[in-house]
mmJSON file of the N, C-alpha and C atoms, coordinates in Angstrom:
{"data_MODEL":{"atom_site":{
"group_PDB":["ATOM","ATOM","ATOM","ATOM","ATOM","ATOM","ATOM","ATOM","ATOM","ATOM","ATOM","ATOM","ATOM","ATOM","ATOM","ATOM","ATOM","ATOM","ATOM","ATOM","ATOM","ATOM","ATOM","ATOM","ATOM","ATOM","ATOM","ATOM","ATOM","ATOM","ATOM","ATOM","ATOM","ATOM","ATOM","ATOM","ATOM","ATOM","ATOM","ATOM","ATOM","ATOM","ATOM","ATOM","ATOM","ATOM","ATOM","ATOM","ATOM","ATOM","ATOM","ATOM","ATOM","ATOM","ATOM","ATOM","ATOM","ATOM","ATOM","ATOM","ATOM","ATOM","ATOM","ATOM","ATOM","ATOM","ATOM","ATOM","ATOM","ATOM","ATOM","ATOM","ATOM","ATOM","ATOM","ATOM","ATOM","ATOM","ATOM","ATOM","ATOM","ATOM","ATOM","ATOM","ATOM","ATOM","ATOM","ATOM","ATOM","ATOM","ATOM","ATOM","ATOM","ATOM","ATOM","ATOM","ATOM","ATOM","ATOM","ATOM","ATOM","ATOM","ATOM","ATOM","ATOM","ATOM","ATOM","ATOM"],
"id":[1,2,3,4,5,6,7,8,9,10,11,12,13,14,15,16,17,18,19,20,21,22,23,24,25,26,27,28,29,30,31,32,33,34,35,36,37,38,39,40,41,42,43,44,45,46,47,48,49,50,51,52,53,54,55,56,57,58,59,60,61,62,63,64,65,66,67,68,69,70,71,72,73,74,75,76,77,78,79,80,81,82,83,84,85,86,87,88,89,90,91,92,93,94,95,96,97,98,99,100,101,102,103,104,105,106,107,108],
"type_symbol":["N","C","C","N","C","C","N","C","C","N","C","C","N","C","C","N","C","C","N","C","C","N","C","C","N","C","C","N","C","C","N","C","C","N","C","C","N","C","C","N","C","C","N","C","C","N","C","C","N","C","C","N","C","C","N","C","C","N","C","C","N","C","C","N","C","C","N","C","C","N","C","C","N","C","C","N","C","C","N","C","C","N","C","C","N","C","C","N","C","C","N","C","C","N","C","C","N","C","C","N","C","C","N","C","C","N","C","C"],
"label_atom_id":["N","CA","C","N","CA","C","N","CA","C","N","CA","C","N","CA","C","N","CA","C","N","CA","C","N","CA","C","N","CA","C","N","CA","C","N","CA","C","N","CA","C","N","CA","C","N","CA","C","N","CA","C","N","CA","C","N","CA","C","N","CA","C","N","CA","C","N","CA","C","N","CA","C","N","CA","C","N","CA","C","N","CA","C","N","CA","C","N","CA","C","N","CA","C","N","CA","C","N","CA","C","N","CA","C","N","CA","C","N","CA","C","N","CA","C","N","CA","C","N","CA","C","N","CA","C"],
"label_alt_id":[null,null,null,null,null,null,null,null,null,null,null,null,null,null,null,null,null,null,null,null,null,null,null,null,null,null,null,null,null,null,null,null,null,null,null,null,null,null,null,null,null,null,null,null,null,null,null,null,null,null,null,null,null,null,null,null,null,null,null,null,null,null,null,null,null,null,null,null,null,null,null,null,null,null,null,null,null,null,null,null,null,null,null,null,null,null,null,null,null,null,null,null,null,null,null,null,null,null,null,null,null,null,null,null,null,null,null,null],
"label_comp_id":["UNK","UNK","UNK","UNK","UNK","UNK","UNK","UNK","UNK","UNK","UNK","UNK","UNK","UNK","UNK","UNK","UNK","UNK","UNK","UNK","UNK","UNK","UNK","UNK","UNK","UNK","UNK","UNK","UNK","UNK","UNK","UNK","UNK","UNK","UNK","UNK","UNK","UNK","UNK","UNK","UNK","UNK","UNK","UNK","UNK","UNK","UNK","UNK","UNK","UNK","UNK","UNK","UNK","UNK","UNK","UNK","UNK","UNK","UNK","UNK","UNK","UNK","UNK","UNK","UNK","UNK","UNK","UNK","UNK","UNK","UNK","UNK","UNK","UNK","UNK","UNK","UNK","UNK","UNK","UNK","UNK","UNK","UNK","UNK","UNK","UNK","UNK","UNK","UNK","UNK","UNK","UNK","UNK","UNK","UNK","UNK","UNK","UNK","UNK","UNK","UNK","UNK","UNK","UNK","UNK","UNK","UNK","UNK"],
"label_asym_id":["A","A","A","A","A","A","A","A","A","A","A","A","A","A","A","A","A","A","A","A","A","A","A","A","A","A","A","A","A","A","A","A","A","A","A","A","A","A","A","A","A","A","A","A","A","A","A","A","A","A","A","A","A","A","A","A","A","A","A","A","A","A","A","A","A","A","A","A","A","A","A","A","A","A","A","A","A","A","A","A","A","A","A","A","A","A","A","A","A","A","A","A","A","A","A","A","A","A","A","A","A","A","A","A","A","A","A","A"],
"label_entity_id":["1","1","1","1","1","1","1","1","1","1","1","1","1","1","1","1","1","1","1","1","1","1","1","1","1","1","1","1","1","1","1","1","1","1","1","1","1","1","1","1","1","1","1","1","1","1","1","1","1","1","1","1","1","1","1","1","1","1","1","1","1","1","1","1","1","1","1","1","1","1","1","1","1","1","1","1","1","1","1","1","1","1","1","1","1","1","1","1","1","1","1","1","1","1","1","1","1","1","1","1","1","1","1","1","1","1","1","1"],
"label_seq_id":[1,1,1,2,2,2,3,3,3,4,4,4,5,5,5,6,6,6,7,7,7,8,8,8,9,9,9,10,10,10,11,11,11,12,12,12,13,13,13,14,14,14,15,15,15,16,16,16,17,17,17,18,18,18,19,19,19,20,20,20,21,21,21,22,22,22,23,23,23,24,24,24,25,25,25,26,26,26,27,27,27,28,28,28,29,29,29,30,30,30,31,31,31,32,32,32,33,33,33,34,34,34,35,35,35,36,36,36],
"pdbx_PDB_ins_code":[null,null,null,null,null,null,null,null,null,null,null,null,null,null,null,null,null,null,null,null,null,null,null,null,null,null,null,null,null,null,null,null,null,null,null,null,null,null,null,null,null,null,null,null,null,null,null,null,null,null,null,null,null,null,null,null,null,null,null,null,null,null,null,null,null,null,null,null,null,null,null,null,null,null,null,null,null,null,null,null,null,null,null,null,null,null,null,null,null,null,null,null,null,null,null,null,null,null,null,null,null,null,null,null,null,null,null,null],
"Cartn_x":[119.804,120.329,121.76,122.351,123.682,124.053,122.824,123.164,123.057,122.002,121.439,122.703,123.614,124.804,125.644,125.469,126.942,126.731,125.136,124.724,125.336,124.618,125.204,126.812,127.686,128.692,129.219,128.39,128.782,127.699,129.178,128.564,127.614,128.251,127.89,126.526,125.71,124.631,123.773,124.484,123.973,123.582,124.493,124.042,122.942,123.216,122.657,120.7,120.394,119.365,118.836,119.289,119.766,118.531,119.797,119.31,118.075,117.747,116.431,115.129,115.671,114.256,113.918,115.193,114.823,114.26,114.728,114.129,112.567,112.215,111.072,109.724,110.771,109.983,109.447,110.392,110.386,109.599,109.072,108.174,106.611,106.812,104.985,105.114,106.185,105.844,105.299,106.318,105.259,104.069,104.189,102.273,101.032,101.782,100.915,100.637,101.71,101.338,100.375,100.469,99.821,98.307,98.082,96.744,96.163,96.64,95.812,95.64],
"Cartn_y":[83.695,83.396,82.887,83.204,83.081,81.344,80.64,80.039,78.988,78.965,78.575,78.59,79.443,79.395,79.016,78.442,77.566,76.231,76.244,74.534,73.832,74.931,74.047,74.744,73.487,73.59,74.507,74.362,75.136,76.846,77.637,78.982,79.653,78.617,79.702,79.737,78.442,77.658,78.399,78.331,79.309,80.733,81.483,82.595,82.452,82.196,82.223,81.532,80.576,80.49,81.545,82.296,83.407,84.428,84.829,85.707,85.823,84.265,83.921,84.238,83.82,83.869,85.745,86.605,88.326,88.48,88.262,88.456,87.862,86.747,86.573,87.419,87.057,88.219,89.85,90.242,91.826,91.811,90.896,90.538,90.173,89.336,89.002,90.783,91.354,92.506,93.755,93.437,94.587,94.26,92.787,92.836,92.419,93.165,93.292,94.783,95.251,96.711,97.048,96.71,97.087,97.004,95.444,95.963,96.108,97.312,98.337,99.668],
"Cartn_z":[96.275,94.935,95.023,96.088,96.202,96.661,97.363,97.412,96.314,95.57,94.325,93.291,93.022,92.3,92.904,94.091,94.414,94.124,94.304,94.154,93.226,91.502,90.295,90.487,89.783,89.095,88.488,87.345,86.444,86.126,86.542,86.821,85.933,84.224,83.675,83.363,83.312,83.932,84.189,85.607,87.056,86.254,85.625,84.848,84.333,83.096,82.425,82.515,83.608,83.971,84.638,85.829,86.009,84.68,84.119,83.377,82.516,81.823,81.308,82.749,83.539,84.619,85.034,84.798,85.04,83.904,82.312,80.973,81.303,81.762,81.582,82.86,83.851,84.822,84.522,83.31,83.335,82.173,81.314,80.149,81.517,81.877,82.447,83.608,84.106,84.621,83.44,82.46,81.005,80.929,80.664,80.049,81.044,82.694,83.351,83.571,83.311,83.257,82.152,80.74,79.589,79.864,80.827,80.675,81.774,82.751,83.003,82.585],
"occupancy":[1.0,1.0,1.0,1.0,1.0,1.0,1.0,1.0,1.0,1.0,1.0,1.0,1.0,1.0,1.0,1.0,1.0,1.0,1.0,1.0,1.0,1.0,1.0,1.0,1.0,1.0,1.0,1.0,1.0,1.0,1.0,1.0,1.0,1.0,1.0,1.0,1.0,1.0,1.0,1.0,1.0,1.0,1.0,1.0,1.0,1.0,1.0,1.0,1.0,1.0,1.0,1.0,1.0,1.0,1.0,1.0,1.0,1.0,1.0,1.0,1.0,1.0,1.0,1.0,1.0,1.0,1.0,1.0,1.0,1.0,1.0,1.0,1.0,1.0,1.0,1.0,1.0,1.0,1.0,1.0,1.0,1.0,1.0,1.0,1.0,1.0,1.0,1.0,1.0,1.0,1.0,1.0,1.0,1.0,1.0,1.0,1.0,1.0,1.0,1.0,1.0,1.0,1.0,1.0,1.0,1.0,1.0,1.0],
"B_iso_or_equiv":[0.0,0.0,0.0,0.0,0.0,0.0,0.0,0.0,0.0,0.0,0.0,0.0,0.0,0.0,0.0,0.0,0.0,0.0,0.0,0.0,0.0,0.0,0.0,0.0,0.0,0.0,0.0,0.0,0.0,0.0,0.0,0.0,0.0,0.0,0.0,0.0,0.0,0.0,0.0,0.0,0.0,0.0,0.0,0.0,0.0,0.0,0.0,0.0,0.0,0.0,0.0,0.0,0.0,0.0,0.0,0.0,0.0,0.0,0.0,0.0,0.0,0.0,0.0,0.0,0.0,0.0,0.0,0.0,0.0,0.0,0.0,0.0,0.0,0.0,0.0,0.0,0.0,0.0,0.0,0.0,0.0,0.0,0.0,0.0,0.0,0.0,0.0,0.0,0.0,0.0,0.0,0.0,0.0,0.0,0.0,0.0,0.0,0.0,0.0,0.0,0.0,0.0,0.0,0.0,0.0,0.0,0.0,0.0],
"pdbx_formal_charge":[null,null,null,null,null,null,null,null,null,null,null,null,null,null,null,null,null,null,null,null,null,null,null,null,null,null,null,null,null,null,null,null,null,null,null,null,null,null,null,null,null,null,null,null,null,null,null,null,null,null,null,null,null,null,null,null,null,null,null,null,null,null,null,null,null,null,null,null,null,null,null,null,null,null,null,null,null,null,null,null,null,null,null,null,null,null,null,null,null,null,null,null,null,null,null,null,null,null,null,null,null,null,null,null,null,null,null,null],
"auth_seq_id":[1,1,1,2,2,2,3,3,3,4,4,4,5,5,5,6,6,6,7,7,7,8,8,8,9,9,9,10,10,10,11,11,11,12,12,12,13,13,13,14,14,14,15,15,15,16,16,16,17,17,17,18,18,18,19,19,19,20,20,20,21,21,21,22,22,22,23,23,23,24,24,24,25,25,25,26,26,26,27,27,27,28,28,28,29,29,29,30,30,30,31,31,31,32,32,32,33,33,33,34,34,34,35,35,35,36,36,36],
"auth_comp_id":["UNK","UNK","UNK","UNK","UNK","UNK","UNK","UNK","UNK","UNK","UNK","UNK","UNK","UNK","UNK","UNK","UNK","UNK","UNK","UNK","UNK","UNK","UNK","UNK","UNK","UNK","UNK","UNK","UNK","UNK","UNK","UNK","UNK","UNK","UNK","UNK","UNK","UNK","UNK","UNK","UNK","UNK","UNK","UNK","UNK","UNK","UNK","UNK","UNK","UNK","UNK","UNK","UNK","UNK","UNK","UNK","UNK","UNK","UNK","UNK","UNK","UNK","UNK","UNK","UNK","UNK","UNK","UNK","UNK","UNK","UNK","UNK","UNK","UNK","UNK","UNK","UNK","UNK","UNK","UNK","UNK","UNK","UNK","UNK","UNK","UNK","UNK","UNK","UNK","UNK","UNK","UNK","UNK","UNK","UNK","UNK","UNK","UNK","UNK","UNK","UNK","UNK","UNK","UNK","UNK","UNK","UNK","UNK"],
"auth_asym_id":["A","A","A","A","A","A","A","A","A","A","A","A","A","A","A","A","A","A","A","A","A","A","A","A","A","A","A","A","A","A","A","A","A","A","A","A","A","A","A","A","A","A","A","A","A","A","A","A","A","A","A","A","A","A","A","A","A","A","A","A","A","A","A","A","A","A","A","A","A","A","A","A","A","A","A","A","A","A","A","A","A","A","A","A","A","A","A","A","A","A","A","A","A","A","A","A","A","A","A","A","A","A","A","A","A","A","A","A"],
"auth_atom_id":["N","CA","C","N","CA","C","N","CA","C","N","CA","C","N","CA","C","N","CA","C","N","CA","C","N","CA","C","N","CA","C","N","CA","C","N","CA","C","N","CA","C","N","CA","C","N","CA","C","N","CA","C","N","CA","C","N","CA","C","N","CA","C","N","CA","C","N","CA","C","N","CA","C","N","CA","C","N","CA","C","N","CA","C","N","CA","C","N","CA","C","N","CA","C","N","CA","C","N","CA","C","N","CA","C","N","CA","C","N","CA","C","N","CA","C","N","CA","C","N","CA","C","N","CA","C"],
"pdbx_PDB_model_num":[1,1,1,1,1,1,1,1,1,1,1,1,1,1,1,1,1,1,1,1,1,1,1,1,1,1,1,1,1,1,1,1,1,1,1,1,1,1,1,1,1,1,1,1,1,1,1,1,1,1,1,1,1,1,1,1,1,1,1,1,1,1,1,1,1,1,1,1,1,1,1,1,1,1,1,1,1,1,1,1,1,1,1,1,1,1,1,1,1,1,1,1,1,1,1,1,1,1,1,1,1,1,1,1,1,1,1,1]
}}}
């Protein structure tokens, strides 16, 4: 990941894509849990 945020520029970018891709990971990890 570390190197992935040096690539872009702009950090905050880098965050913030970042952060949408754990929000969406920890959503398809809930509603894989739900249905079992």
């Amino acid at each position: 990941m570390q190197r992935y945020i040096q690539r872009v520029p702009n950090l905050v970018l880098a965050s913030d894509s970042e952060h949408h891709m754990l929000r969406a990971a920890r959503t398809l990890y809930h509603a894989h849990s739900m249905q079992r």
